[in-house]
N, C-alpha and C positions, 0 to 999 in steps of 0.2 A: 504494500500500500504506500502512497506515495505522502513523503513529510507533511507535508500539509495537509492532507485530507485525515490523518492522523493527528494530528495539533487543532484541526477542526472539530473531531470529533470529542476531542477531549474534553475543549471548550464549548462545546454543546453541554455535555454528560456534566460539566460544573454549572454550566447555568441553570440547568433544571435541577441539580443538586442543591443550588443556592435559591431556587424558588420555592422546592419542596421546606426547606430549612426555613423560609420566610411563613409558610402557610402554616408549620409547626410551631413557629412563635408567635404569631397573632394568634394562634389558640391556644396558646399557654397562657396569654396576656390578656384570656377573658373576650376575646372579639364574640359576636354573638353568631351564632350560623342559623341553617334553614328548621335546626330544630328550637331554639330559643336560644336565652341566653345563657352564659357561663361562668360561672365562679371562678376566679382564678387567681393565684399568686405565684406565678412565677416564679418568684425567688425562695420559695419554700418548698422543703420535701411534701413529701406524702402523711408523715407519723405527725408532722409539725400541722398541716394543713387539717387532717382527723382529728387532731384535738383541738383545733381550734376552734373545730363548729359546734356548738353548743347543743346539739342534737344526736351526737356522734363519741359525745364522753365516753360511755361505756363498752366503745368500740374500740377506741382506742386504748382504753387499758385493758381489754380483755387483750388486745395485740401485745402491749409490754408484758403481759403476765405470760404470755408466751414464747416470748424473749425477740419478736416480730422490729420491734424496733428498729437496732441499727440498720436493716436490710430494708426497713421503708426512708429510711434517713440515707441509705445509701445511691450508689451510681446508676445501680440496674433498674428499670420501669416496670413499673405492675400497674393492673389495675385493680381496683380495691370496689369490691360490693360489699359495703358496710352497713350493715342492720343498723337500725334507728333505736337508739336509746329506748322509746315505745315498743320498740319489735323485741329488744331485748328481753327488758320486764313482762313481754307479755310471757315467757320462757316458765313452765312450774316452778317455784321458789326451790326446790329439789336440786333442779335441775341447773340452775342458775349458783348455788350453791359448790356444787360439784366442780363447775366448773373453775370457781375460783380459788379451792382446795389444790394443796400439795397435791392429793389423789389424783385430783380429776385432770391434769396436767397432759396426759395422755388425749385427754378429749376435747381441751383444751386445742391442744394441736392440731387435731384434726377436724376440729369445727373450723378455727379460722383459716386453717389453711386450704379448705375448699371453696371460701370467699375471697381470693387471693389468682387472678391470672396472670401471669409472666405477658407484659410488654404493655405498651401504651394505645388503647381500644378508647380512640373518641367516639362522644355520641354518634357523629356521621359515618367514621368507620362501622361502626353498631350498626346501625339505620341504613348504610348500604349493605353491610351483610345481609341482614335480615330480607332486604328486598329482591337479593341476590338467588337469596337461601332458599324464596321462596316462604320465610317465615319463621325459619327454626336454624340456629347454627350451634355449635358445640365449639367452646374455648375450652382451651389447656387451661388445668390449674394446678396450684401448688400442691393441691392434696392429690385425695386418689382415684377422682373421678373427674372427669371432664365438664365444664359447666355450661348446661344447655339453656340457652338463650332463644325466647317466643316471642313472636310479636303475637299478642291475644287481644283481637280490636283496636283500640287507643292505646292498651298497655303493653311493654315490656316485661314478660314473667323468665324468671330464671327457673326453669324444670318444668312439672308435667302438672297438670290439676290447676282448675279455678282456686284453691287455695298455695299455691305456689307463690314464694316474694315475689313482689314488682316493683320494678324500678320507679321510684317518687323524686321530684324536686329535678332538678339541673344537675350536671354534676358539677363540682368541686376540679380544679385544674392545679396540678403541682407541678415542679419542676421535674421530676421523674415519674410522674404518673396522673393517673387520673378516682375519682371515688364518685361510685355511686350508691348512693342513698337507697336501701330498699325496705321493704315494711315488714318482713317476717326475717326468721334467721333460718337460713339455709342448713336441713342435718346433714351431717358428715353422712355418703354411702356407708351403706351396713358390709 
């Protein structure tokens, strides 16, 4: 191939590198798109941005109590489907117990970490899957099952059943990820 069509092509391959980079940063920076609008602070992790919403308390420390922290304060991007303070509580007192126990430590872990997908899933990424998908798509996640994602009418449900969470509110925008709000807590596969 001759030098320059090669030096052309480079420079192609950075400018659409540099434009993708720019559409990634007005949606870190909260810009609003065709699904509304978006929470965001940019210059905060993910563990910093969870605590900070005041709906989201108990989601956030149920993550420290599972040692989830540095790894959302860290490099790598997740997305975060965070049970609502309300979805929490709504949890048997047993149950909710358990888990904040030495004991329950084990389930613990495997509760939050099947609310937990490896990499950065904007709402629009979400929303053209979903239309892609034909309605239903299935994200990796940190635990041991894959987390399947329905569009059900107007709502967003994660799994299978009219009682299945659904995604509430806008999400939340961090510097390595993204959190969405949902209204029940997802159980760990059995």
């Amino acid at each position: 191939m001759p030098r320059w069509t090669t030096i052309g092509t480079i420079l192609v391959s950075a400018a659409a590198l540099s434009l993708a980079a720019c559409d990634k940063a007005a949606e870190a920076e909260g810009t609003t798109s065709a699904s509304g609008s978006v929470q965001s602070n940019a210059n905060e992790d993910l563990f910093n941005v969870l605590g900070d919403a005041s709906d989201l308390s108990t989601a956030a420390k149920l993550m420290k109590e599972a040692g989830l922290e540095k790894t959302l304060e860290g490099v790598g991007s997740y997305t975060v489907f965070a049970p609502t303070d309300e979805a929490i509580a709504a949890l048997p007192e047993a149950e909710r117990k358990a888990l904040e126990s030495a004991e329950g430590r084990p389930q613990l872990l495997a509760l939050v970490s099947q609310h937990l997908a490896p990499g950065y899933i904007s709402r629009k990424d979400l929303d053209d899957g979903l239309a892609r998908a034909k309605g239903t798509v299935r994200l990796a996640s940190t635990g041991t099952a894959p987390i399947e994602v329905r569009k059900a009418g107007n709502d967003v449900r994660l799994g299978e059943g009219e009682d299945a969470p659904k995604i509430v509110g806008e999400p939340l925008m961090a510097r390595n990820g993204v959190i969405y709000r949902i209204d029940r807590v997802m159980s760990p596969p059995k």
